[in-house]
TIKE-761779 format. One record per residue (C-alpha): y, x, z; residue in three letters; residue number from 1. Coordinates in Angstrom, 1 decimal, always signed. Layout:
! residues N
<v=Y | u=X | w=Z | res=ala | n=NUM>
...
! end
This chain:
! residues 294
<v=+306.1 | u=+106.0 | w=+291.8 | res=unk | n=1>
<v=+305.5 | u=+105.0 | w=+295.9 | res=unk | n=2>
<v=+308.0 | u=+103.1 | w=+298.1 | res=unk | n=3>
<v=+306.9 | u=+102.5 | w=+300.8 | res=unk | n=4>
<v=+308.8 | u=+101.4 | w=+304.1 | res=unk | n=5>
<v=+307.0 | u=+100.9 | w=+307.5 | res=unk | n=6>
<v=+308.5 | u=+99.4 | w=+310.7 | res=unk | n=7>
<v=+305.5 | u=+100.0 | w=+313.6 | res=unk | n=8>
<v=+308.5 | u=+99.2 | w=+316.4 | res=unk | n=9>
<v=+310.7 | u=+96.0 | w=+314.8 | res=unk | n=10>
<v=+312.1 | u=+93.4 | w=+317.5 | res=unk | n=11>
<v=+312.0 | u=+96.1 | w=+320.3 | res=unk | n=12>
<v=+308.1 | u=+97.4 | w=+319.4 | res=unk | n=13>
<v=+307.0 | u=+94.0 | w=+319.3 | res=unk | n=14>
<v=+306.6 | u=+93.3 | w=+315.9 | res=unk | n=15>
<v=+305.1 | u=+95.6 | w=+312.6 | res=unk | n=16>
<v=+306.6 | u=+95.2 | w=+309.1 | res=unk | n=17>
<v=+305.9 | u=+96.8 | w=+306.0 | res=unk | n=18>
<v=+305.9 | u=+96.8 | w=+302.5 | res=unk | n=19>
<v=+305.0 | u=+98.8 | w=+299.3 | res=unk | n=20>
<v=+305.5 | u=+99.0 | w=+295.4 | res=unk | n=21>
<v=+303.4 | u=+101.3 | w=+293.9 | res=unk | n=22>
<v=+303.1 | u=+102.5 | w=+290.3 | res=unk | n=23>
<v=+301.0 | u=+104.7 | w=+288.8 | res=unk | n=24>
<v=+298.5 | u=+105.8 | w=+285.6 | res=unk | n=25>
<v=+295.6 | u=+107.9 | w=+285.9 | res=unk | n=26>
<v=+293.9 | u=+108.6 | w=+282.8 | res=unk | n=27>
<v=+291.1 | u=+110.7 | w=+284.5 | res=unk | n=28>
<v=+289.1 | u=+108.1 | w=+286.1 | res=unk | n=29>
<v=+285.5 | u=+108.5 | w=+286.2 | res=unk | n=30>
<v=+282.6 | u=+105.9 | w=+285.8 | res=unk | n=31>
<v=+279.3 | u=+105.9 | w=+286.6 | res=unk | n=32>
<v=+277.9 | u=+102.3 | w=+286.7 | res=unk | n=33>
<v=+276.5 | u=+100.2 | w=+289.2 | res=unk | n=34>
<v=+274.8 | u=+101.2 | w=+292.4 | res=unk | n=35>
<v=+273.4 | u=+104.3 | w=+294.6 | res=unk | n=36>
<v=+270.9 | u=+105.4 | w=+292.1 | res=unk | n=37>
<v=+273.2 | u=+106.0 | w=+289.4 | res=unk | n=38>
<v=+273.1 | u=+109.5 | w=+288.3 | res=unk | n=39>
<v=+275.4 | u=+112.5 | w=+287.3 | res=unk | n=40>
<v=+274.6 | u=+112.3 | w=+283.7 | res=unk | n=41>
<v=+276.1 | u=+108.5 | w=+283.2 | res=unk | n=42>
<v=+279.6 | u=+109.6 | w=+283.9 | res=unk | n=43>
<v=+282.1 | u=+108.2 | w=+281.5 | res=unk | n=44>
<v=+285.8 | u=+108.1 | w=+281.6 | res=unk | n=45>
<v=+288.5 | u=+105.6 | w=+281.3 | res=unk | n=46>
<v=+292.4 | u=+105.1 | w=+282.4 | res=unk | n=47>
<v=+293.5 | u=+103.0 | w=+285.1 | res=unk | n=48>
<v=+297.4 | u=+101.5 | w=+284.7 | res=unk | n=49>
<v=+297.3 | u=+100.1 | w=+288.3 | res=unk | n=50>
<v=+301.2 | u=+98.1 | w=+289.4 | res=unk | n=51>
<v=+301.0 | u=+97.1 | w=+293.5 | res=unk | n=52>
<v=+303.2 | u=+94.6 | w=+295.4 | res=unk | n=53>
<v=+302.2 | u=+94.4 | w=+299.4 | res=unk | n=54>
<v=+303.7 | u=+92.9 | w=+302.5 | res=unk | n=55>
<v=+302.8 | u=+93.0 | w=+305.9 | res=unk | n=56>
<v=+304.1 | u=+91.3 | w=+308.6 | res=unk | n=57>
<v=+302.3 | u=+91.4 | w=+312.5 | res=unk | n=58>
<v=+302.8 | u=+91.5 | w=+316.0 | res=unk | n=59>
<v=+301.3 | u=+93.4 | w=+319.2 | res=unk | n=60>
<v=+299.5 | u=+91.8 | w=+321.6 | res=unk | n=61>
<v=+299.9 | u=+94.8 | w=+323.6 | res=unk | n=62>
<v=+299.7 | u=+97.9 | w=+324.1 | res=unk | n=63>
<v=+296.4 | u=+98.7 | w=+322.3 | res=unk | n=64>
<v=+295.5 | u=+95.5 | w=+320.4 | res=unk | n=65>
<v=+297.8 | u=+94.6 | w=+317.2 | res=unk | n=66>
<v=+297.3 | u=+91.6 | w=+314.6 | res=unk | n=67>
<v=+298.0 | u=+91.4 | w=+310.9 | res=unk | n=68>
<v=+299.2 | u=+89.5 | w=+307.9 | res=unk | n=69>
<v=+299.0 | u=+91.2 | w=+304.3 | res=unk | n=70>
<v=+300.0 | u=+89.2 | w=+301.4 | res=unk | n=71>
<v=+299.7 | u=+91.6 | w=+298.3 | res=unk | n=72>
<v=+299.4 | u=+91.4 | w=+294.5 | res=unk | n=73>
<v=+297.8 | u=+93.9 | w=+292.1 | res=unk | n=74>
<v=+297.7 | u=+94.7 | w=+288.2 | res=unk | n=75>
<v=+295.4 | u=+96.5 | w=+286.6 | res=unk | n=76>
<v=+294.8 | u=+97.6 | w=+282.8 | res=unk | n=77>
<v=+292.0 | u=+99.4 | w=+281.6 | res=unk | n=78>
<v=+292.4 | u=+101.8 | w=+278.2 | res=unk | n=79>
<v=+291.0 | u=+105.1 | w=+276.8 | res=unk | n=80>
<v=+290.3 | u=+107.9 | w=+279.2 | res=unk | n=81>
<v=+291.3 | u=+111.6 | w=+278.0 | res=unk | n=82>
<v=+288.1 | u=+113.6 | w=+278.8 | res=unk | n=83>
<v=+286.8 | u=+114.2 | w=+275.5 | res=unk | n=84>
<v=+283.5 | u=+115.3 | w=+276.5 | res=unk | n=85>
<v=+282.9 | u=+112.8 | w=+278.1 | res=unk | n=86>
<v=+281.8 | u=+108.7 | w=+277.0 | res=unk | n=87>
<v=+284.7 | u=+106.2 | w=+277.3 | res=unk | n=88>
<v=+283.6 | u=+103.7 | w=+280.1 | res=unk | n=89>
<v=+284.3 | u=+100.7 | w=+278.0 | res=unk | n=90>
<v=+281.4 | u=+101.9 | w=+275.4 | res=unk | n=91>
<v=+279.1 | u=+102.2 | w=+277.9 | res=unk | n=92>
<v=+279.7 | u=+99.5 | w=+280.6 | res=unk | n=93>
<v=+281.8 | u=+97.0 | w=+278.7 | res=unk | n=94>
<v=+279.7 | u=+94.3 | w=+280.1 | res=unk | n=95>
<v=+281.0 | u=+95.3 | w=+283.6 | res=unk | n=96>
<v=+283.5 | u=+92.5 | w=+284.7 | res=unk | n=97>
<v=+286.9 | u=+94.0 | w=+285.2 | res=unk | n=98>
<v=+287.0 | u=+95.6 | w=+282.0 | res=unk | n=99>
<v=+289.6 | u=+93.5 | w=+280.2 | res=unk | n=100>
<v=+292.2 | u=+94.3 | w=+283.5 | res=unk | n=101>
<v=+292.4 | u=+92.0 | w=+286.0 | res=unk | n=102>
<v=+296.0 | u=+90.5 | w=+288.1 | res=unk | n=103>
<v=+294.4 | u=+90.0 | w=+291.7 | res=unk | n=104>
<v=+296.7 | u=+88.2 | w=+294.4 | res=unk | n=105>
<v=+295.4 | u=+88.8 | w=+298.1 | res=unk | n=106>
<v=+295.9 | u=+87.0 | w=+301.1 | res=unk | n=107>
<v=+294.2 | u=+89.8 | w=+304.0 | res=unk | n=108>
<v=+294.1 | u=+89.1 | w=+308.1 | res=unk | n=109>
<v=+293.6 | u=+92.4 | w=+310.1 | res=unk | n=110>
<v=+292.8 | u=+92.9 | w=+313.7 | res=unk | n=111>
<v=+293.3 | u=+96.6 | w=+315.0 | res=unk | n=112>
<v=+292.3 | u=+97.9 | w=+318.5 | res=unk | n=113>
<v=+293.9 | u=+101.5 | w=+318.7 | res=unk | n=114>
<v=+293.6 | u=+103.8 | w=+322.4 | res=unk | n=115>
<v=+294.3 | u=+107.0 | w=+320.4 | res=unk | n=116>
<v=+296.6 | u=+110.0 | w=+322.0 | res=unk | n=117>
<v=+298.2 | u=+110.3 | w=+318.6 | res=unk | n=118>
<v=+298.6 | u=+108.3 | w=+315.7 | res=unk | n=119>
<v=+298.1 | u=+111.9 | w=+313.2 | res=unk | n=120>
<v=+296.2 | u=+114.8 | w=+315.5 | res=unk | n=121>
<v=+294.7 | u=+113.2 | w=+317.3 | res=unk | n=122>
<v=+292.4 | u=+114.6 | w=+320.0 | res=unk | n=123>
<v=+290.8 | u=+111.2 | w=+322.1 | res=unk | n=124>
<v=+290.1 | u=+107.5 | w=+322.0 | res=unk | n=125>
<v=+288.9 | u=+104.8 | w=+320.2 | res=unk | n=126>
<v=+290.1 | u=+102.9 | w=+316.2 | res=unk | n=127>
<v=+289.1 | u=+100.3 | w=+315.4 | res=unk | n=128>
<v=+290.2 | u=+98.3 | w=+312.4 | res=unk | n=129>
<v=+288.3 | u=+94.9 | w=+310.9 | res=unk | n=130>
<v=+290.0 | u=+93.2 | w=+308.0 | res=unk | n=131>
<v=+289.1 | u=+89.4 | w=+306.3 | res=unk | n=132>
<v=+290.5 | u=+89.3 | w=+302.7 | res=unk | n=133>
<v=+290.7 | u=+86.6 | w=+300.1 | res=unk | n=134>
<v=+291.1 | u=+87.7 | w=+296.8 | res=unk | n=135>
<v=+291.3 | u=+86.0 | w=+293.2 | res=unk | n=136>
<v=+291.7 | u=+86.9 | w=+289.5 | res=unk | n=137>
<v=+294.9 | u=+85.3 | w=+288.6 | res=unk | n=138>
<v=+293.5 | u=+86.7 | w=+285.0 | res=unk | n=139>
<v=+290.8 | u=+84.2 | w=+284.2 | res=unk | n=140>
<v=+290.7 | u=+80.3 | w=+285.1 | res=unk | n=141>
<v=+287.0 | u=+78.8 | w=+287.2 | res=unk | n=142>
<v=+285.2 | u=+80.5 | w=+289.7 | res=unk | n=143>
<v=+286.8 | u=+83.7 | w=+290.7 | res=unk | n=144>
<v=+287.7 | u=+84.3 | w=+294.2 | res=unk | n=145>
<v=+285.8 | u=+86.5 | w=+296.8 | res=unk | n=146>
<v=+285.7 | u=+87.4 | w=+300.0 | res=unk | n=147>
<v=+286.2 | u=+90.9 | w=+301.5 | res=unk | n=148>
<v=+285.4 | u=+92.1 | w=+304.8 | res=unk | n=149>
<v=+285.6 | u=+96.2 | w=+306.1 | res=unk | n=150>
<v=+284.7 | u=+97.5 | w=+309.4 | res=unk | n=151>
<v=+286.6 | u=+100.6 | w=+309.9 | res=unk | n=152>
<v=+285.1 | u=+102.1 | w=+314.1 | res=unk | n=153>
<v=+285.9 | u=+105.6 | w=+314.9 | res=unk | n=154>
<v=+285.5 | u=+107.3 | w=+318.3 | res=unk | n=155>
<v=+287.1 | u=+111.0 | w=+319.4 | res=unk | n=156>
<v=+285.1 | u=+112.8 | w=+322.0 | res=unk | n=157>
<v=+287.3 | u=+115.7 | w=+324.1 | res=unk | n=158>
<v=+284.8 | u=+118.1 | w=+325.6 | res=unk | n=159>
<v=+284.2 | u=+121.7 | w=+326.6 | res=unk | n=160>
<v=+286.8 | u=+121.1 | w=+328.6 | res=unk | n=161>
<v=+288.9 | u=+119.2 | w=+325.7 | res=unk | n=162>
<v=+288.6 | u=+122.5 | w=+323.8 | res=unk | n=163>
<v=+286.5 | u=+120.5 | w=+321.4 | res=unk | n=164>
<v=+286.5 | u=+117.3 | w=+320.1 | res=unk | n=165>
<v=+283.5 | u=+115.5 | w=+318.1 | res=unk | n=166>
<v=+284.4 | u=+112.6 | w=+315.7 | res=unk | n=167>
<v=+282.4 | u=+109.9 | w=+314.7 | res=unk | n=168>
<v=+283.1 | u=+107.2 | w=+312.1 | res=unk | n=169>
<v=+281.1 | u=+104.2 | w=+311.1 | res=unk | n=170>
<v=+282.2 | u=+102.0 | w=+308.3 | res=unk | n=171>
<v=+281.1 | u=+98.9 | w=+306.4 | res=unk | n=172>
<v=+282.5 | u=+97.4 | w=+303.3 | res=unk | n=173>
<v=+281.1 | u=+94.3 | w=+302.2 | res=unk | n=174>
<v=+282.3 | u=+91.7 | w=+299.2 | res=unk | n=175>
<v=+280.9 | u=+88.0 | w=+298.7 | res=unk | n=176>
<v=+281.8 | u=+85.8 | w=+295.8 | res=unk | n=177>
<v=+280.7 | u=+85.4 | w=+292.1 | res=unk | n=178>
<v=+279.5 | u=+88.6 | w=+291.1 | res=unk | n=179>
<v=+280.9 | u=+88.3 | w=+287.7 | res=unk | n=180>
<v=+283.8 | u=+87.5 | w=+288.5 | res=unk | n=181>
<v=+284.9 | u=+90.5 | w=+291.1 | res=unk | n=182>
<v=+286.3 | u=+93.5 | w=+289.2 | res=unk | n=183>
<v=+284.7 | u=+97.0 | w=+289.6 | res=unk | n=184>
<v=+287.7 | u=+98.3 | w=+290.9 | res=unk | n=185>
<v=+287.5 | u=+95.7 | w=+293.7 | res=unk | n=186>
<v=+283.8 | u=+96.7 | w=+295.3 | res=unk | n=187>
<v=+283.0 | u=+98.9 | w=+297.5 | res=unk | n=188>
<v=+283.6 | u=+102.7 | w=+297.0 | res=unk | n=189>
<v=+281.6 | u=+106.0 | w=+298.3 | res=unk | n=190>
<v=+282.6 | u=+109.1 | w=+297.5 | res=unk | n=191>
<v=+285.7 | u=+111.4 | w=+297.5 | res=unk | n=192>
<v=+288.0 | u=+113.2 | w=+300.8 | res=unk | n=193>
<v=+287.5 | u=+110.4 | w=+302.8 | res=unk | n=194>
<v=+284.3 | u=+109.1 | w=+302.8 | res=unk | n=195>
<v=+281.2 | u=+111.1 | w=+301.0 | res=unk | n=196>
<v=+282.6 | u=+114.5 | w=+300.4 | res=unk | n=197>
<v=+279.5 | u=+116.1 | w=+298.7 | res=unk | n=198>
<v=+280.8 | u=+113.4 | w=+295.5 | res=unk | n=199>
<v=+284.1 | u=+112.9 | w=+293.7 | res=unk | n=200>
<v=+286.3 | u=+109.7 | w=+293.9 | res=unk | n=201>
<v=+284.9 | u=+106.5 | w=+293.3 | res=unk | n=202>
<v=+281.3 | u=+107.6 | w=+292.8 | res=unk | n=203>
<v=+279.1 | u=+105.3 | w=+294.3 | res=unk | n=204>
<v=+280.3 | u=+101.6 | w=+293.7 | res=unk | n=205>
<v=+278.0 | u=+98.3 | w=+294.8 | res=unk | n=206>
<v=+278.7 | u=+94.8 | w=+296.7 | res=unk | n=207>
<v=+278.2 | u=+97.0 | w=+300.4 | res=unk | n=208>
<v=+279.2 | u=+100.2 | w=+301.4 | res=unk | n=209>
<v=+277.7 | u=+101.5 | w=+304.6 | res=unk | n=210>
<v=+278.8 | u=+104.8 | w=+305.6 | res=unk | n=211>
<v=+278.4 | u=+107.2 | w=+308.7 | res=unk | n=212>
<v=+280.9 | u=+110.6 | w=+309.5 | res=unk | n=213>
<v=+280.3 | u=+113.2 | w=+311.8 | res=unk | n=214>
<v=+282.3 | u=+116.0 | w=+312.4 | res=unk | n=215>
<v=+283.1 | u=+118.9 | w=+315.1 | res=unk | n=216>
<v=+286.5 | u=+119.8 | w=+315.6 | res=unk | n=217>
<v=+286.4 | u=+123.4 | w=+316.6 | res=unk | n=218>
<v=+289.9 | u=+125.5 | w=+317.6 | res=unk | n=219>
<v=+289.3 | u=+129.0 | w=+316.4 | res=unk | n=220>
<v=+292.4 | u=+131.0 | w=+316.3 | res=unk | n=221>
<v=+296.5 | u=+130.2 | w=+316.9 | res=unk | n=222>
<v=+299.0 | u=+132.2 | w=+315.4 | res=unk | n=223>
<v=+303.0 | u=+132.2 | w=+314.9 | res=unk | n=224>
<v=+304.9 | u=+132.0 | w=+312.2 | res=unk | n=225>
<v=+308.7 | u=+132.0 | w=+312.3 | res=unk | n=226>
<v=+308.3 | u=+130.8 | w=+315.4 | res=unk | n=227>
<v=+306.0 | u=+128.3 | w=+315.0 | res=unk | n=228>
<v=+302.3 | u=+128.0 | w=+316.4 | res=unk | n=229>
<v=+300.0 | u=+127.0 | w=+313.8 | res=unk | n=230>
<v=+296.2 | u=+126.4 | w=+315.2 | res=unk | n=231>
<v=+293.2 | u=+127.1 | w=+312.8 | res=unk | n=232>
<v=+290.2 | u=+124.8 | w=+313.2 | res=unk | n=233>
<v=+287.1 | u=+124.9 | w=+311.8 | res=unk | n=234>
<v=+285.4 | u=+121.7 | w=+311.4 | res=unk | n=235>
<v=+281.3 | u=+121.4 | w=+310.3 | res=unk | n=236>
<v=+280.2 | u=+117.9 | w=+309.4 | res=unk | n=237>
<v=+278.1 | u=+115.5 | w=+308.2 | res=unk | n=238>
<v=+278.5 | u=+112.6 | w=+305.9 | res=unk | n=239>
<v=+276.1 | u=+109.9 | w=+305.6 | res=unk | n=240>
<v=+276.1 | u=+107.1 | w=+303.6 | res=unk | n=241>
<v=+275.0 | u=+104.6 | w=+300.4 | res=unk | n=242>
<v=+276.2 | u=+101.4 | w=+298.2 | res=unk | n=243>
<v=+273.6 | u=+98.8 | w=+298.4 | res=unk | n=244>
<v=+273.5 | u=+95.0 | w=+296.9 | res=unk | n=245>
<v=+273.0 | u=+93.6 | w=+300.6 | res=unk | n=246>
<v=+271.8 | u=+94.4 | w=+303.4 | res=unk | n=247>
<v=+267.9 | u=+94.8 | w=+304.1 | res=unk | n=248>
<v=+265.7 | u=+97.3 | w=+305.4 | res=unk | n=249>
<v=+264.6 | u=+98.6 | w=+302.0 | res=unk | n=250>
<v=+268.4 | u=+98.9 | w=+301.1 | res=unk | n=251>
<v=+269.2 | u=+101.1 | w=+304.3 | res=unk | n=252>
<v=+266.5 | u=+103.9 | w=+302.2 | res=unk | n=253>
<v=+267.3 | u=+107.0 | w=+300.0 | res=unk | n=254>
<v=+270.6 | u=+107.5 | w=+302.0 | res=unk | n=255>
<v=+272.7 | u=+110.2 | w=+300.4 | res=unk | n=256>
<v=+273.2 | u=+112.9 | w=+302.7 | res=unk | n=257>
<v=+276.3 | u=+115.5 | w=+302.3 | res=unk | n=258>
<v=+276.5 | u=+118.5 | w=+305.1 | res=unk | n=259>
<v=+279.6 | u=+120.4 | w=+305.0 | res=unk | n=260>
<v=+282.1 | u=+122.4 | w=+306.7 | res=unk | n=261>
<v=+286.2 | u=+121.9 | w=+307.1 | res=unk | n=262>
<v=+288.8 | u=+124.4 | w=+307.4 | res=unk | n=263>
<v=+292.3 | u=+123.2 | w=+309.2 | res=unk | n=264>
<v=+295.5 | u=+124.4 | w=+309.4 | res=unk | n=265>
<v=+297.5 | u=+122.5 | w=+312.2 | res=unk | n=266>
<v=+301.1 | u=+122.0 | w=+313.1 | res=unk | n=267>
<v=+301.4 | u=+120.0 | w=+315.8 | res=unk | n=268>
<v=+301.8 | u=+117.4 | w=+316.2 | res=unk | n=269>
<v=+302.5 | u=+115.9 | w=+312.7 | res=unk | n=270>
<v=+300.9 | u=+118.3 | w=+310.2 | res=unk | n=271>
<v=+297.7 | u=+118.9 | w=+309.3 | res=unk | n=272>
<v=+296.1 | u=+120.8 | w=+306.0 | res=unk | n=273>
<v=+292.4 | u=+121.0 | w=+305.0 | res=unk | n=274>
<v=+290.3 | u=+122.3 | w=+302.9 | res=unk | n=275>
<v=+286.7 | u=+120.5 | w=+302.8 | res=unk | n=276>
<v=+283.3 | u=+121.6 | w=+301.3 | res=unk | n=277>
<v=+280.3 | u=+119.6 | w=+301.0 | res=unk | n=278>
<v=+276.8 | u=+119.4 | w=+299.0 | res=unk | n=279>
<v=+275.7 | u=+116.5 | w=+298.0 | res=unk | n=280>
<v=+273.0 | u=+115.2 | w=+295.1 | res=unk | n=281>
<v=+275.6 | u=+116.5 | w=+292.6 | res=unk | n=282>
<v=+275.8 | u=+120.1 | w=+294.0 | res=unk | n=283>
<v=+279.0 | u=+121.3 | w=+295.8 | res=unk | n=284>
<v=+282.2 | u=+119.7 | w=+296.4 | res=unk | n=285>
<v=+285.4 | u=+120.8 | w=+297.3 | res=unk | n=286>
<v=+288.4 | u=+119.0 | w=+298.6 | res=unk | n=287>
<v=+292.4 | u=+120.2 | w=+299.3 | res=unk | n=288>
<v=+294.9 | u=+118.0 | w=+300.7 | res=unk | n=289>
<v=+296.8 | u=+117.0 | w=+303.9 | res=unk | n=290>
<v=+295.9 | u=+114.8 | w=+307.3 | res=unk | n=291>
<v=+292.6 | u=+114.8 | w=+308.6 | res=unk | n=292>
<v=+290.2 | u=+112.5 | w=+306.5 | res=unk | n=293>
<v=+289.8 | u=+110.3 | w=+308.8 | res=unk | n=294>
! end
């Protein structure tokens, strides 16, 4: 279950307003411990009851520059996954906090710079999107709050004649508090559509998540169907990226490194389907859905 309402225009495109309730139970989650080194062979399984509760109120400061208030509250129970073959998570990291469930109330400032041509397919400019967020375990009483801070920077490149257009993406994700006291759930996350697409969802988890996209947006054929052009774009990339404990220049080694290529299917200008394949340490990936991925 999703609601979700979103006003990017309110007081005469002045003012941003939205808010979300969101309900859902996944009993395929997938575990794999702590860390970048963490391999294949530790995956265990688990279900994830997750309730959210957000609200955002901002304003723009103009055209291209926007500010942010999210207050939002999230519960989370942990039970018995449904992969048989696989370990239950709580047999093999029960000492991970966040085990028991967690109720997390978060108070989250954003600042977001935005010069792109669209807001969906887009084809030029520049996103960027940093974010300060306080977060506490409303669960357990003492030393539980930490500290959240993500770098989202992305940059379209139009050229050949804006036939083409390269994509580049850097993120960091870092959290700072008590480390037994900040839920799994709650780090940092690699892998999945989004982020390193030669691993599934959630793969790679650790205090910092340092990540780097690269990707070719290449027009290869339009055709018409009832009436409607649909463009197909092929899109080769490269996903770079790992979790780390902090940041050093031993942590910055043994990156994992996932080339790949994309295959898009666009109406313009508000739909866009893909279909993504990478390799990664894991072997090959594959990913289906809609939007590019980032």
């Amino acid at each position: 279950i999703d609601l979700t309402y979103k006003n990017v225009g309110a007081g005469g495109g002045r003012y941003i307003l939205a808010a979300r309730v969101n309900w859902f139970k996944n009993p395929f989650r997938r575990l794999f411990g702590v860390g970048n080194q963490t391999s294949e062979s530790d995956e265990t399984t688990y279900t994830s009851r997750e309730g959210l509760v957000d609200f955002t109120a901002g304003i723009h400061l103009n055209e291209d520059v926007a500010l942010m208030w999210t207050e939002h509250y999230h519960d989370i129970r942990i039970g018995t996954g449904i992969v048989s073959s696989l370990p239950q998570a709580q047999t093999q990291f029960g000492q991970l906090p966040g085990m028991e469930g967690a109720n997390i109330l978060g108070h989250k400032f954003t600042a977001r710079y935005d010069t792109r041509d669209r807001q969906l397919i887009s084809t030029r400019g520049t996103y960027v999107n940093l974010s300060v967020e306080l977060n506490q375990n409303l669960q357990h009483s003492g030393a539980n709050q930490w500290m959240r801070t993500t770098v989202d920077a992305r940059h379209l490149f139009p050229h050949y004649d804006d036939q083409l257009v390269f994509v580049t993406r850097f993120l960091v994700d870092t959290v700072n508090g008590h480390r037994q006291s900040i839920p799994f759930y709650e780090r940092p996350m690699l892998g999945g559509e989004t982020t390193l697409r030669g691993f599934g969802q959630s793969r790679f988890i650790d205090d910092t998540a340092l990540l780097i996209n690269l990707e070719e947006r290449i027009p290869v054929q339009q055709i018409k169907v009832f009436d409607y052009s649909i463009d197909l774009e092929v899109a080769p990339f490269l996903d770079i990226g790992r979790v780390m404990s902090g940041f050093s220049t031993r942590d910055v080694k043994d990156l994992q490194v996932n080339p790949g290529t994309g295959l898009r299917i666009l109406a313009r200008p508000n739909v866009a389907g893909r279909l993504d394949v990478a390799y990664g340490r894991d072997g090959i990936n594959l990913f289906v859905g809609l939007d590019y991925p980032f």
